[in-house]
Each structure stands twice: as C-alpha cells, then as structure tokens.
C-alpha positions as YAML, in Angstrom:
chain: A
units: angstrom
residues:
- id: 1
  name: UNK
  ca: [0.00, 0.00, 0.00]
- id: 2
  name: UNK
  ca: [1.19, 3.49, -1.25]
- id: 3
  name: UNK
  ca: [0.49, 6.82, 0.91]
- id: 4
  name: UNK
  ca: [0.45, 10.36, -0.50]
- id: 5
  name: UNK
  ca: [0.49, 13.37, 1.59]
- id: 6
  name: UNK
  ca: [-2.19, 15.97, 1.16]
- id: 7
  name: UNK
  ca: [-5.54, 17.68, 2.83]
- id: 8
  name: UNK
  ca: [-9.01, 16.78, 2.78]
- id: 9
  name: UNK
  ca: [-11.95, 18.42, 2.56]
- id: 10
  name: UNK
  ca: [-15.56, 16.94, 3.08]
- id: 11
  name: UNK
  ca: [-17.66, 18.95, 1.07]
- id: 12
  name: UNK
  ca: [-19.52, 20.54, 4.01]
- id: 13
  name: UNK
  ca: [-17.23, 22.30, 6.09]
- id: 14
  name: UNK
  ca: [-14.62, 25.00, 4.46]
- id: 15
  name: UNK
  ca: [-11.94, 23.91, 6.62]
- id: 16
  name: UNK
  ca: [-8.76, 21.53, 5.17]
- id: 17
  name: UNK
  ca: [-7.17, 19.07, 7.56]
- id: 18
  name: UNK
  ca: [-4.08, 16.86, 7.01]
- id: 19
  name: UNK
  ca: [-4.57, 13.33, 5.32]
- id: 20
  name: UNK
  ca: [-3.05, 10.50, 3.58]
- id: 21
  name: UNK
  ca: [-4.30, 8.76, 0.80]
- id: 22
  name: UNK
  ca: [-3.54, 5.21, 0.38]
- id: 23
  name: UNK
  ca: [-3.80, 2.96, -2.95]
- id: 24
  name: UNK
  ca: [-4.19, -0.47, -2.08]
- id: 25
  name: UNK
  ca: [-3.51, -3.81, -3.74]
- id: 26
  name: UNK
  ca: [-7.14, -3.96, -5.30]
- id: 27
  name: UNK
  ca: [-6.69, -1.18, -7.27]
- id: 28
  name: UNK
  ca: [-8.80, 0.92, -4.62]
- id: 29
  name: UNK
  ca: [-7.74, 4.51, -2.87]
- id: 30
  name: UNK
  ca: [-8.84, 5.63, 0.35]
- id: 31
  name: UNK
  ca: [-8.26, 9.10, 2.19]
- id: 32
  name: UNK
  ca: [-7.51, 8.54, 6.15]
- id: 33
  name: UNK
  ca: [-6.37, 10.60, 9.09]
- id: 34
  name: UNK
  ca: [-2.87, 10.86, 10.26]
- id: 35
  name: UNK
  ca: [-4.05, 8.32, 12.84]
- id: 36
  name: UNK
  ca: [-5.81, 6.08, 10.29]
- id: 37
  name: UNK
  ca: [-9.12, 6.71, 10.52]
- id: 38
  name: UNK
  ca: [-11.06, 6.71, 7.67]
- id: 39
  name: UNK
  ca: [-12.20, 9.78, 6.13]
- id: 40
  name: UNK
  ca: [-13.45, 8.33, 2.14]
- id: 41
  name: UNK
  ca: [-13.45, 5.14, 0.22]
- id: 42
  name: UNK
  ca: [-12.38, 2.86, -0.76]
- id: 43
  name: UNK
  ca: [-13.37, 3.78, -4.20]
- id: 44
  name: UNK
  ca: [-11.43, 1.93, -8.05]
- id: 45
  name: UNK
  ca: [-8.99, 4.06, -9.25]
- id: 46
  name: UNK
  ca: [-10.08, 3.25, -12.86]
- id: 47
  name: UNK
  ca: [-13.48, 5.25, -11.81]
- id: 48
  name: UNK
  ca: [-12.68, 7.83, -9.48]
- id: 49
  name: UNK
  ca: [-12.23, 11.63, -10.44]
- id: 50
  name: UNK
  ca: [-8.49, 12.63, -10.38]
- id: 51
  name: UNK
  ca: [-7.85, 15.88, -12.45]
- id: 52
  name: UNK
  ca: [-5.40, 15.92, -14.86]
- id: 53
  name: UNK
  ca: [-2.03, 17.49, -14.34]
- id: 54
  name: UNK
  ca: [-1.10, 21.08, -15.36]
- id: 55
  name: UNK
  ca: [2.32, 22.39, -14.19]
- id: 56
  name: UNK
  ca: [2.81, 22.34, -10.40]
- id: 57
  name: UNK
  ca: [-1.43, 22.80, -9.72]
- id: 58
  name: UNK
  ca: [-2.35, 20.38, -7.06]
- id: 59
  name: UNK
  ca: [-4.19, 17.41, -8.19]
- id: 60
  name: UNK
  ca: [-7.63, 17.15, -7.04]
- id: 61
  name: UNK
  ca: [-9.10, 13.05, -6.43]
- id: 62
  name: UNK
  ca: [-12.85, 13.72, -5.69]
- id: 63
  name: UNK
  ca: [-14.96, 10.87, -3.93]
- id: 64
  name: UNK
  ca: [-17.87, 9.85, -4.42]
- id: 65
  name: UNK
  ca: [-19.55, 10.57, -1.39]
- id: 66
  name: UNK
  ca: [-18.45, 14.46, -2.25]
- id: 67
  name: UNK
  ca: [-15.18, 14.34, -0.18]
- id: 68
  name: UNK
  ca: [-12.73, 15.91, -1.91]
- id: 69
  name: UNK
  ca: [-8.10, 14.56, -1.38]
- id: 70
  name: UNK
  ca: [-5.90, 17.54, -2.70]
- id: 71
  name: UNK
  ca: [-2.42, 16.48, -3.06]
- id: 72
  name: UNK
  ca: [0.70, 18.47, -4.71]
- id: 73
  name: UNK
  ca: [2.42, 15.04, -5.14]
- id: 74
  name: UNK
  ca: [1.89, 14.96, -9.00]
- id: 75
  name: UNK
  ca: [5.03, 12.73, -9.55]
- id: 76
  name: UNK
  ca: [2.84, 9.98, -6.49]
- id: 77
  name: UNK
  ca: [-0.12, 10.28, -8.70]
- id: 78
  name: UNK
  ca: [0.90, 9.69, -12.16]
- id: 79
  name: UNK
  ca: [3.11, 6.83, -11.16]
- id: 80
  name: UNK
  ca: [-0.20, 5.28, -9.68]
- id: 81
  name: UNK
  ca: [-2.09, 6.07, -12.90]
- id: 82
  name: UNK
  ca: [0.64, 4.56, -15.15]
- id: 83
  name: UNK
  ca: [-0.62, 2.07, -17.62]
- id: 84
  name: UNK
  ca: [-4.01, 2.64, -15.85]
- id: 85
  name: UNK
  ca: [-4.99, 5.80, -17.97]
- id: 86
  name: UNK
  ca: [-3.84, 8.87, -18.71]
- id: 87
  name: UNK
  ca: [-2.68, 11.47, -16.35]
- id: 88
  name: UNK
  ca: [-1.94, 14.45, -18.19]
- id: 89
  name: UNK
  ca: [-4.53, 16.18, -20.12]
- id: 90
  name: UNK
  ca: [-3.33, 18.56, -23.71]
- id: 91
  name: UNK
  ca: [-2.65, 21.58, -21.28]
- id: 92
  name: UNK
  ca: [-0.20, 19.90, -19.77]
- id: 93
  name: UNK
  ca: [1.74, 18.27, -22.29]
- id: 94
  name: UNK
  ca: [1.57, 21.73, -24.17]
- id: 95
  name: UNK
  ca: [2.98, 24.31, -21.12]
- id: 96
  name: UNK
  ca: [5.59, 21.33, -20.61]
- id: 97
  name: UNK
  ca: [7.13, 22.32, -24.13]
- id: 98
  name: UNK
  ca: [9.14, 25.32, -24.56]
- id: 99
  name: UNK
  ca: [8.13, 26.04, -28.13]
- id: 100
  name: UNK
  ca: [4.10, 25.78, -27.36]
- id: 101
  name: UNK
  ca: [4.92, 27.55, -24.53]
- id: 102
  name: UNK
  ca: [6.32, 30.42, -27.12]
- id: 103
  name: UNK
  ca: [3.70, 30.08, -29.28]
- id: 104
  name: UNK
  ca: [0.74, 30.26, -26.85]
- id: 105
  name: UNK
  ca: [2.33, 33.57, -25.70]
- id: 106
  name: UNK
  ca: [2.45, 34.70, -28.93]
- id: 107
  name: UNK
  ca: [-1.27, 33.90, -29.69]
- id: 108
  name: UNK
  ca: [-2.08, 35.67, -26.87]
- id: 109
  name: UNK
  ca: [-0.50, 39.00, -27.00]
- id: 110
  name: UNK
  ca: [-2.01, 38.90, -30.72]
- id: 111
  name: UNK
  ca: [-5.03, 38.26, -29.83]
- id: 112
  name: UNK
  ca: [-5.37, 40.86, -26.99]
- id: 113
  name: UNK
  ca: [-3.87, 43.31, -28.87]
- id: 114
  name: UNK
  ca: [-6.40, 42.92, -31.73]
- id: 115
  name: UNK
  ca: [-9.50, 42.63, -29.09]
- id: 116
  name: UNK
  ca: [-8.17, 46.27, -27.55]
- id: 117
  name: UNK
  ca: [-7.20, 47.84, -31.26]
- id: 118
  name: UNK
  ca: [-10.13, 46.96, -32.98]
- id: 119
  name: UNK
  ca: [-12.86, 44.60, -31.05]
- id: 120
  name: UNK
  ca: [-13.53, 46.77, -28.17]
- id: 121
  name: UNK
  ca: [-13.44, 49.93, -29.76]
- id: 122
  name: UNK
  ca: [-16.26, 48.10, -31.96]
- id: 123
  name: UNK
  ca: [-18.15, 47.00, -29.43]
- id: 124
  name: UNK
  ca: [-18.33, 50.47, -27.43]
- id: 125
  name: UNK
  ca: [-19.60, 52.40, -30.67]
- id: 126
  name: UNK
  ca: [-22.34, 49.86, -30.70]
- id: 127
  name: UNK
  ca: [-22.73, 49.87, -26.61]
- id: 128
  name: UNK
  ca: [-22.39, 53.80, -27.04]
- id: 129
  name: UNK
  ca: [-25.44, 54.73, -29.20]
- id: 130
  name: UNK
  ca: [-27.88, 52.23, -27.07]
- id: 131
  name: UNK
  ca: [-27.39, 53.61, -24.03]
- id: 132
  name: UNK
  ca: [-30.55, 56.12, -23.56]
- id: 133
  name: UNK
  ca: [-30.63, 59.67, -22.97]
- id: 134
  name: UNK
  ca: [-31.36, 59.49, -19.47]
- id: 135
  name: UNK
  ca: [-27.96, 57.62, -18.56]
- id: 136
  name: UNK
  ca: [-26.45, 60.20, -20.96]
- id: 137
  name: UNK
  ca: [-27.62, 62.88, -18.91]
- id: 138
  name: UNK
  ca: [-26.65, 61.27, -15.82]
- id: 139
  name: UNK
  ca: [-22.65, 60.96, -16.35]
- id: 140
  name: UNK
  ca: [-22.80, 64.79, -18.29]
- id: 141
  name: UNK
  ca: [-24.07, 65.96, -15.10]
- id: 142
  name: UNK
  ca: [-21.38, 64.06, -12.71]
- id: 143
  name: UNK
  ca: [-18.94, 64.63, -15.30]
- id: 144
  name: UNK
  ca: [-20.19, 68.62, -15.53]
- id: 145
  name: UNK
  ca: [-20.56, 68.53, -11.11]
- id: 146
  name: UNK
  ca: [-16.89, 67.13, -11.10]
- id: 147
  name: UNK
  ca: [-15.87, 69.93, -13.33]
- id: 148
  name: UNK
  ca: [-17.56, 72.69, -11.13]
- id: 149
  name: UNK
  ca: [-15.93, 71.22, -8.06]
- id: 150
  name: UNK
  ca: [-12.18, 70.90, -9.42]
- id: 151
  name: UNK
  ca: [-10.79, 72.62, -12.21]
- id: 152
  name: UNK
  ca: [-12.83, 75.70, -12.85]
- id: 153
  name: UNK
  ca: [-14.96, 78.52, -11.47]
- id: 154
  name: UNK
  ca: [-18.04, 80.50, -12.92]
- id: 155
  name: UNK
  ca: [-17.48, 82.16, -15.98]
- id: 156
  name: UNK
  ca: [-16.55, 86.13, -15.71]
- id: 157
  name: UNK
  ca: [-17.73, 86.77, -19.34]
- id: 158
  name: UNK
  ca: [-21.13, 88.98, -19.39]
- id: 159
  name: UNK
  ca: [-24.29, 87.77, -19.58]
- id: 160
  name: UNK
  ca: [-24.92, 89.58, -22.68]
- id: 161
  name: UNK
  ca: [-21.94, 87.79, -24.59]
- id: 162
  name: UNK
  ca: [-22.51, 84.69, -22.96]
- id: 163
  name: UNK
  ca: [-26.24, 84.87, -24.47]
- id: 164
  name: UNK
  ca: [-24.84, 86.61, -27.87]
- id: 165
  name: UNK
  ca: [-22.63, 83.33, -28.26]
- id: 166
  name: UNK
  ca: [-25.27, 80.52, -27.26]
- id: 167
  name: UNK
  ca: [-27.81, 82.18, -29.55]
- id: 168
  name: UNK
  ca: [-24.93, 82.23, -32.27]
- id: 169
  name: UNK
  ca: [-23.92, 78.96, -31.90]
- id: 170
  name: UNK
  ca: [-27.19, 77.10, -31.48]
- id: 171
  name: UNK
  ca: [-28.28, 78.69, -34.69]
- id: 172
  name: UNK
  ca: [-25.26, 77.35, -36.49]
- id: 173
  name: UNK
  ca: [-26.38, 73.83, -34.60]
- id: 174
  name: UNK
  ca: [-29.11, 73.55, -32.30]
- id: 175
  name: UNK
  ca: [-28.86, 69.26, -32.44]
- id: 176
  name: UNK
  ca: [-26.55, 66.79, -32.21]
- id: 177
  name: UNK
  ca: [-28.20, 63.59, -34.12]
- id: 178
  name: UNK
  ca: [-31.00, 64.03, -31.88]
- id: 179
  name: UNK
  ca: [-29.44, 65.30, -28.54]
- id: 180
  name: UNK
  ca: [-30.18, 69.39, -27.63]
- id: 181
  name: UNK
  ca: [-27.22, 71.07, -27.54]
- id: 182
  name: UNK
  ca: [-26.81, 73.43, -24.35]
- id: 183
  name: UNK
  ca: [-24.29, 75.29, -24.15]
- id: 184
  name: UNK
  ca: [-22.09, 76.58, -20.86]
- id: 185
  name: UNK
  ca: [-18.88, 79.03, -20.18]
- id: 186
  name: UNK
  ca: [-16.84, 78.82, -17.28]
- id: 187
  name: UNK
  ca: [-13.36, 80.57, -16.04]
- id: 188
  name: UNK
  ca: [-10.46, 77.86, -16.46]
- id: 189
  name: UNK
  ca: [-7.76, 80.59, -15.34]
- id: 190
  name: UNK
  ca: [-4.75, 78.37, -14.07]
- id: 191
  name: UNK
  ca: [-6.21, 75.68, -14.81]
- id: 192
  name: UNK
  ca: [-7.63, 73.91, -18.31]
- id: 193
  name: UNK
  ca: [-6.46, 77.16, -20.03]
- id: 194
  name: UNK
  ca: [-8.67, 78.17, -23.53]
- id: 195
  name: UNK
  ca: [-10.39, 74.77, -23.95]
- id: 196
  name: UNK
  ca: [-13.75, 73.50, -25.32]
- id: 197
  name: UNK
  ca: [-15.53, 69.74, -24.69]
- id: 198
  name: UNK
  ca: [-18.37, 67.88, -24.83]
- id: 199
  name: UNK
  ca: [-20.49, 66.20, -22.43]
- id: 200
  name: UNK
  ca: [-22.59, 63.23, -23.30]
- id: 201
  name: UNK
  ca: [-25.53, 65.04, -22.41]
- id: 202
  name: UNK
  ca: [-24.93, 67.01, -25.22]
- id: 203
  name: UNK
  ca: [-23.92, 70.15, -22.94]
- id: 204
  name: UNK
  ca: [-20.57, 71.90, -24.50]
- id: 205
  name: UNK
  ca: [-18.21, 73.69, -22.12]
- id: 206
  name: UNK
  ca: [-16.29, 76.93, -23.67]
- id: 207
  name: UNK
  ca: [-13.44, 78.65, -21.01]
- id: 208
  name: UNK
  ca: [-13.30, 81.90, -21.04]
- id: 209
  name: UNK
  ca: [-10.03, 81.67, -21.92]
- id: 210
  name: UNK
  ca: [-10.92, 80.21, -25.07]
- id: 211
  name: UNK
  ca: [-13.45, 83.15, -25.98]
- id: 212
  name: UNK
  ca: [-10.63, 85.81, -25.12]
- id: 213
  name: UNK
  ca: [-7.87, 83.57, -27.26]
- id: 214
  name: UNK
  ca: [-10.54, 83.67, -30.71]
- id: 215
  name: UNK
  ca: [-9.88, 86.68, -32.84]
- id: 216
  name: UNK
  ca: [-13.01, 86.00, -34.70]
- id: 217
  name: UNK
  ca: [-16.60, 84.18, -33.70]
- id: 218
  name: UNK
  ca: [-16.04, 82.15, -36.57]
- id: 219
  name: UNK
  ca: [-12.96, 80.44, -34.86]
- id: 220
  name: UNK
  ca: [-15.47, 80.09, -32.21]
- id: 221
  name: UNK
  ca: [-17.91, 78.45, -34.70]
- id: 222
  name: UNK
  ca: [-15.81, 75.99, -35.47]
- id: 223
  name: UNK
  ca: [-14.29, 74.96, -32.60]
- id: 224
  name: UNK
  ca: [-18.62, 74.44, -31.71]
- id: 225
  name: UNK
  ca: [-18.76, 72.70, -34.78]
- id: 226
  name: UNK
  ca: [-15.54, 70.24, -33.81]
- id: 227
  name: UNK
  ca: [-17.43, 69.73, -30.29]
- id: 228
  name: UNK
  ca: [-20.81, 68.89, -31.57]
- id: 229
  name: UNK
  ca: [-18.77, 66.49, -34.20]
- id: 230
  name: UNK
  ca: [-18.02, 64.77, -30.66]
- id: 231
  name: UNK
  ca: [-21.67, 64.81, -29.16]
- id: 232
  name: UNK
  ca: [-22.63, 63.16, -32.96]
- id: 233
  name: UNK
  ca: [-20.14, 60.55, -32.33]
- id: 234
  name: UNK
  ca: [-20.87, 59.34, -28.64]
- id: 235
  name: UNK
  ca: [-16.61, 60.33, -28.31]
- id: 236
  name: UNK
  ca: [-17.11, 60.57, -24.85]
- id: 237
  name: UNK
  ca: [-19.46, 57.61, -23.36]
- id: 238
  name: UNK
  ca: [-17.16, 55.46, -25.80]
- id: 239
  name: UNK
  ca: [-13.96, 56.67, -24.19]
- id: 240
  name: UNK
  ca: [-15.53, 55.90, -20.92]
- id: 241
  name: UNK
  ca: [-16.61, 51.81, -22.26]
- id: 242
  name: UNK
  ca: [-13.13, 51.10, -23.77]
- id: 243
  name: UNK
  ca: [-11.34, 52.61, -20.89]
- id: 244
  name: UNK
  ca: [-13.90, 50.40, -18.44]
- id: 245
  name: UNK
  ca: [-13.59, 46.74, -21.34]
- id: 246
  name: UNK
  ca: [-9.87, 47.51, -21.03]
- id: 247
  name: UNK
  ca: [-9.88, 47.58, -17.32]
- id: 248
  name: UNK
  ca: [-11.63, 44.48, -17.45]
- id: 249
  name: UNK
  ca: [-9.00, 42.36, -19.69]
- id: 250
  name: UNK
  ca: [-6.67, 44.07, -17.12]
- id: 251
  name: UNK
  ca: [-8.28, 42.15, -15.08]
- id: 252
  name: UNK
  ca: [-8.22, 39.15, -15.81]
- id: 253
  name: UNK
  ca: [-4.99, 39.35, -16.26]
- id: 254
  name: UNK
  ca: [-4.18, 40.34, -12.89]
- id: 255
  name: UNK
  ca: [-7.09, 38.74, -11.21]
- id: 256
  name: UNK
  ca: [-7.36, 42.69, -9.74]
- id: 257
  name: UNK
  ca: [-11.18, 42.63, -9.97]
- id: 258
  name: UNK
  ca: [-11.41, 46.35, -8.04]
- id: 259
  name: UNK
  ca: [-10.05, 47.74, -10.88]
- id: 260
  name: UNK
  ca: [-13.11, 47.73, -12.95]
- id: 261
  name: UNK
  ca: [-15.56, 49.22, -10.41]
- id: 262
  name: UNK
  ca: [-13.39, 52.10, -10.17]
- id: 263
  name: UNK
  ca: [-13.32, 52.60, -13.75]
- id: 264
  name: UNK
  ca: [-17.12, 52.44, -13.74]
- id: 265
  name: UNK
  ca: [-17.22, 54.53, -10.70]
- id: 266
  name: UNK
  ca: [-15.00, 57.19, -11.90]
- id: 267
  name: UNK
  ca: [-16.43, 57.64, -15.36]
- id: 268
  name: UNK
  ca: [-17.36, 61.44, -14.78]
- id: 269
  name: UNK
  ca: [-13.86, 62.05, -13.86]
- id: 270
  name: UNK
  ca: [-12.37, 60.08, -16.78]
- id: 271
  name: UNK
  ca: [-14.24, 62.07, -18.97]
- id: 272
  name: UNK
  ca: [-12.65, 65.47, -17.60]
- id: 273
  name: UNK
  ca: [-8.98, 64.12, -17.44]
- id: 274
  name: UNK
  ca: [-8.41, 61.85, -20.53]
- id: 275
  name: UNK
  ca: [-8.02, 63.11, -24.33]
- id: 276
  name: UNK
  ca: [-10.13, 61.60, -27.47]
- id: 277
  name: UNK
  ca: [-8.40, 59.32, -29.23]
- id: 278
  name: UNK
  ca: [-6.73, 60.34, -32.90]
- id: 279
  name: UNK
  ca: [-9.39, 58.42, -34.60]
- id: 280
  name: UNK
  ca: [-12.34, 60.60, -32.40]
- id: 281
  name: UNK
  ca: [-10.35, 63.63, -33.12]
- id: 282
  name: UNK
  ca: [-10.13, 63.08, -36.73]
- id: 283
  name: UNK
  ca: [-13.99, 61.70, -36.93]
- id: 284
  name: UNK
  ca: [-14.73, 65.14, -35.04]
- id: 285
  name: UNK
  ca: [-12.48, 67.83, -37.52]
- id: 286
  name: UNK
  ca: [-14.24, 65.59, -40.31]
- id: 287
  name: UNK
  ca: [-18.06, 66.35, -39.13]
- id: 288
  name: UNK
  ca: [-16.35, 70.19, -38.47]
- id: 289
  name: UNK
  ca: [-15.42, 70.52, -42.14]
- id: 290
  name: UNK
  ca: [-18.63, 69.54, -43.45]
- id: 291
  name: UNK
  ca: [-20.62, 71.91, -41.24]
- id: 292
  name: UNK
  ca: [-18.24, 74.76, -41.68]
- id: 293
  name: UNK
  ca: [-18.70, 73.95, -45.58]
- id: 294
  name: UNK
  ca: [-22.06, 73.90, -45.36]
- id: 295
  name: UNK
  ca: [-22.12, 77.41, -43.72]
- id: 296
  name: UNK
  ca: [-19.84, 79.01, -46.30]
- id: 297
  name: UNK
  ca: [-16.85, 79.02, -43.72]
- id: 298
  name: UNK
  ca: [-13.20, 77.71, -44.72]
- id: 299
  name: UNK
  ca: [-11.46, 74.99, -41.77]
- id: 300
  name: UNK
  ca: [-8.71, 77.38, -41.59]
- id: 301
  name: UNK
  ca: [-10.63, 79.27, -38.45]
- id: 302
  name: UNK
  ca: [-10.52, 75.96, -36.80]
- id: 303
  name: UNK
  ca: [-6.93, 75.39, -38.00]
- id: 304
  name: UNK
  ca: [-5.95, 78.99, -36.68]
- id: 305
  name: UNK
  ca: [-7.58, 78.91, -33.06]
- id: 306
  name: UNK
  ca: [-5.95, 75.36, -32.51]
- id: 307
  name: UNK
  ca: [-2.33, 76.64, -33.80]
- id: 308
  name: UNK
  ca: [-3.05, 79.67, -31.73]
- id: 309
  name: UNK
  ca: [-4.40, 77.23, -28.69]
- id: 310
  name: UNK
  ca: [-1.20, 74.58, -29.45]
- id: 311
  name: UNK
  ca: [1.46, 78.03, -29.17]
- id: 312
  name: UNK
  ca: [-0.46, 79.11, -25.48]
- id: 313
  name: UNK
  ca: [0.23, 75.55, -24.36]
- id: 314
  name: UNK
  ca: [4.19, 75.51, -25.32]
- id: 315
  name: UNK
  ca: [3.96, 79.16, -23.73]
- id: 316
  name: UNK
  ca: [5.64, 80.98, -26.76]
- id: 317
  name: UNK
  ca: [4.33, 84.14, -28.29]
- id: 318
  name: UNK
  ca: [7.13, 83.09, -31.32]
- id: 319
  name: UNK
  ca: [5.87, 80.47, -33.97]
- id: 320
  name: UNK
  ca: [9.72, 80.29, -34.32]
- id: 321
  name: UNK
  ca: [10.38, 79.07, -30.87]
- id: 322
  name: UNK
  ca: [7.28, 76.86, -30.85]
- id: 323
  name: UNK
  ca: [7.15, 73.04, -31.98]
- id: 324
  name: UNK
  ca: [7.65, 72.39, -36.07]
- id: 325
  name: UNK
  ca: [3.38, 71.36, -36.58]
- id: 326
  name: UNK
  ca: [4.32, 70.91, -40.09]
- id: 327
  name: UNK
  ca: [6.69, 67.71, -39.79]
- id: 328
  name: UNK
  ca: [5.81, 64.57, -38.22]
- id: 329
  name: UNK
  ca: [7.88, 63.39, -35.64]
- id: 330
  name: UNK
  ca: [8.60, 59.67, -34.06]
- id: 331
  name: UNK
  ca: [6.44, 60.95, -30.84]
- id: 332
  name: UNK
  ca: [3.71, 61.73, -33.25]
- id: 333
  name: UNK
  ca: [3.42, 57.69, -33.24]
- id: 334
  name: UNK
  ca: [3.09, 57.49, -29.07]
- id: 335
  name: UNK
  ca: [0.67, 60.34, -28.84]
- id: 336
  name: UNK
  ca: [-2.75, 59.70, -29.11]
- id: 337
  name: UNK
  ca: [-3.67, 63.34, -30.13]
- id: 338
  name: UNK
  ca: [-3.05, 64.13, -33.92]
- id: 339
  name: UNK
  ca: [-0.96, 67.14, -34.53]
- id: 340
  name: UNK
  ca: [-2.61, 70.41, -35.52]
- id: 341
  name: UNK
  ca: [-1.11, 70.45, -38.75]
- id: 342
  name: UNK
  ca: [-2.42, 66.88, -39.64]
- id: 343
  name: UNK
  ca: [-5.85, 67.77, -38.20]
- id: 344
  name: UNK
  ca: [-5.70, 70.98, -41.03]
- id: 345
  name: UNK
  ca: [-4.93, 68.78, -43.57]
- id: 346
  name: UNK
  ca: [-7.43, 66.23, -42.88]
- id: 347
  name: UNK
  ca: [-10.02, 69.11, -42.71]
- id: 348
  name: UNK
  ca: [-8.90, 70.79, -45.94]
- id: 349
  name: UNK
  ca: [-9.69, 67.12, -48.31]
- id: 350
  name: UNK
  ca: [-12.81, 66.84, -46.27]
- id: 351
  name: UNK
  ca: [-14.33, 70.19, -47.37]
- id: 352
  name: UNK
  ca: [-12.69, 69.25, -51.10]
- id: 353
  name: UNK
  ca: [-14.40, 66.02, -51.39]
- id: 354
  name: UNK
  ca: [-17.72, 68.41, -50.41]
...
C-alpha cells in the first residue's frame, strides 16, 4: 500500500485538515487521518475523479460521497495512474514544451492586442449609441458637477456675450443627431487654459479663456462645430466603455477585480482628465469641415484657433520658438492626439471632397 500526503476536505465544512491517501492492492484509494481513521473510500482508481495534471497545480481526487483529497504530489499520482490511464490532459503536455509555450504567448498578445485595437473599440460604438438619454444625462451631469468642483470657477464673461454666443452657436447647430445642444462658459484661469468639450448630455463647455484667445466668432464656430462632431459621435461615453472593457482584460490578467468598479465609478472624472483618441479627433475635424462647408466658412478658423491654442500651451508668443506642426515626428506615433497640422490637412480634403 502506497500513501500520499495531502488535505481533505468533506464537502460541508470550508476547513482543510491533514490526510493521507492510500492505494491499495485492489486497485482501490482511500483518504484517512494521520491516525488512520477513515475519512473516504475505498473507491477503483479506474473510476474515481483525479484531475489531470497542469504544471505544479495540485491534483484534485474527488470521492464519491463528495469528499474531496488535494495532493501536490503529481510525480505519487501519475506513477499510480501509469498504464491505468492517462494522467496528463493537452494543457499539460503543451505548457511542458518550450516552443508551445512560445507560441501560446504569442497567440495571446495577438489576440489581446487585436480585441483592444479593434474589437472593443467596436463593441463600445455599438454599446455607445444604445445607451438612452437618461444615462447620458446622468454621467454629463457628474462629469459637468466634477468639473464645477475641481478645475474651474463661474465664468466672468457677461451675460450679454454669454447669451450673444449661445444664440450664435445654437443657430449654427441647435442638435446633435437628436441630442439638444446646451451650451455653458466657465473661467479655467490656471487651470484647463482656452479649452472646449463635450459632455454626453450634449452640454458643451467653452473657457473663457478660449473666448478671449478667438480673434473672430467664426474660430469660435468651429471649434462648436468640432465639439458637436463629438456629441454626434458618442466620443465621450465610448472613451468611458473602452477605458472600463480595457480595465476588465486588465483584469483578468491580474485577477485585480477592483479595478473595474473604479473605472465604472469614476467615469465622470475620466471624462474630464483623458483626451479623445486620434481616430475621435479626426472623426470630429471631419463632421467640423462639413458643417463649416455647409455654412460658407473655410477649416482654416478651426486650424488657426488650434495653432493659436497649441502656441499658449508651449507658452511661446514666437511660432519660431514653438514646436515644427508641419513635420511629423517619431512621438507623433506614441501620442494619441493628432498634430494640428495633420488635423488641417485632414479638414482641408474633407471640405474638397464636399
């Protein structure tokens, strides 16, 4: 008779305790105490449950009777199942090789790279336009509270321009595919600087900063134009479901499941502190051009405020002393917002091909 070291459970009670189990001469196993008593079996080998092997994971022989023998003796149990039946499943032959070892890594980086690249942002376009107004409205008001409560303070333009520019700006676009624009101003000094986004309630921010940086309300039209392009899009509530899908694969990865409630939990803030993708960007100059077309306006106003919004960033009055927009550089390829003199470009064969 044969003992291997291990615990026991009994399928009622949580708690392990030490055992041995012992293969007898019949072909039978039993699990017993330390001090022999009996604790399952005697049950056939050839028809009780032992798991297959798969690197060092304990092996698991379950009883009939529901009592379960956990061993990490793998070497014990195959050399009992020898020329019994097998005791190593496909997974285990496979992670035992170095080269399937390679090529299951390989696989695997592939095919997580191509669910993030293209699957989930996929799946969140489609996720994005079924979620109903009323959610919609929900985040753009957390994401429009958290706003209030951080990073700026009530605008200081008058209420006479801040009426003159909602009037002229909801006349230029009043909808976004369905979703009433509103329109809101508030005093970034110190903080976002001249900026302008969208909410997914369809409520567009302007700083005041912003309004004082325009030398023209057309630059101001189609920087409105660019933000509704975003609204049209669902850019925001789908930067918020890939961020939260890729926080999930994250994961799973790391088995760090708190991860993904704060992502879902946080989605107002992520909405204030994270960029649009190039591809959102380029989607939004795109819906910009054809507006601004369609209005009798050129994309150079949007092309001028954002050169003129790029140079206040870099804090130099100089174009000279500023960063060369018009050649693409290797960091071009790590940053995930286009450069202003690509986004022109892009806008210019949009309002051609119109």
């Amino acid at each position: 008779m044969s003992d291997i070291t291990g615990h026991f459970l009994d399928g009622i009670h949580s708690r392990k305790e030490n055992a041995i189990l012992r293969y007898a001469k019949d072909g039978s196993l039993i699990a017993v105490r330390q001090n022999g008593e009996k604790l399952a079996g005697p049950e056939s080998i050839r028809t009780i449950s032992i798991s297959s092997r798969l690197g060092n994971i304990p092996r698991i022989i379950s009883f009939k009777d529901g009592g379960i023998f956990e061993t990490e003796e793998n070497d014990a149990i195959d050399h009992l199942l020898k020329g019994i039946r097998p005791h190593s499943g496909l997974a285990h032959k496979l992670e035992s090789k170095a080269y399937f070892v390679a090529v299951g890594l390989v696989v695997t980086i592939v095919f997580i790279w191509t669910g993030v690249q293209y699957g989930i942002p996929a799946a969140a376009e489609r996720a994005a336009f079924a979620i109903s107004a009323e959610n919609n409205r929900s985040i753009g008001k957390g994401a429009l509270e958290a706003l209030d409560y951080t990073y700026v303070e009530p605008s200081e333009l008058t209420e006479e321009e801040q009426e003159r520019l909602r009037q002229k700006f909801l006349s230029f676009i009043d909808t976004a595919n369905g979703i009433p624009v509103q329109i809101e101003f508030r005093n970034a000094e110190g903080s976002l600087g001249p900026n302008a986004f969208a909410l997914p309630s369809g409520t567009i921010v302007f700083t005041d900063q912003l309004v004082e940086l325009a030398e023209s309300d057309q630059e101001l039209l189609a920087v409105y134009a660019h933000e509704v392009g975003h609204v049209v899009r669902r850019h925001a509530m789908r930067s918020v479901l890939q961020d939260s899908a890729v926080a999930a694969i994250f994961a799973v990865v790391t088995g760090d499941i708190s991860s993904v409630s704060s992502m879902v939990a946080a989605a107002p803030v992520i909405l204030l502190r994270s960029g649009y993708s190039r591809d959102f960007e380029h989607e939004a100059d795109r819906y910009a051009a054809q507006q601004l077309k369609r209005q009798g306006l050129d994309a150079s106003y949007l092309g001028s405020i954002l050169m003129r919004m790029e140079n206040k960033r870099y804090s130099c009055d100089d174009e000279e002393y500023c960063p060369d927009y018009e050649q693409e550089s290797w960091l071009d390829y790590l940053s995930t917002h286009p450069s202003t003199a690509d986004r022109l470009r892009i806008m210019q064969e949009e309002m051609a091909r119109h």
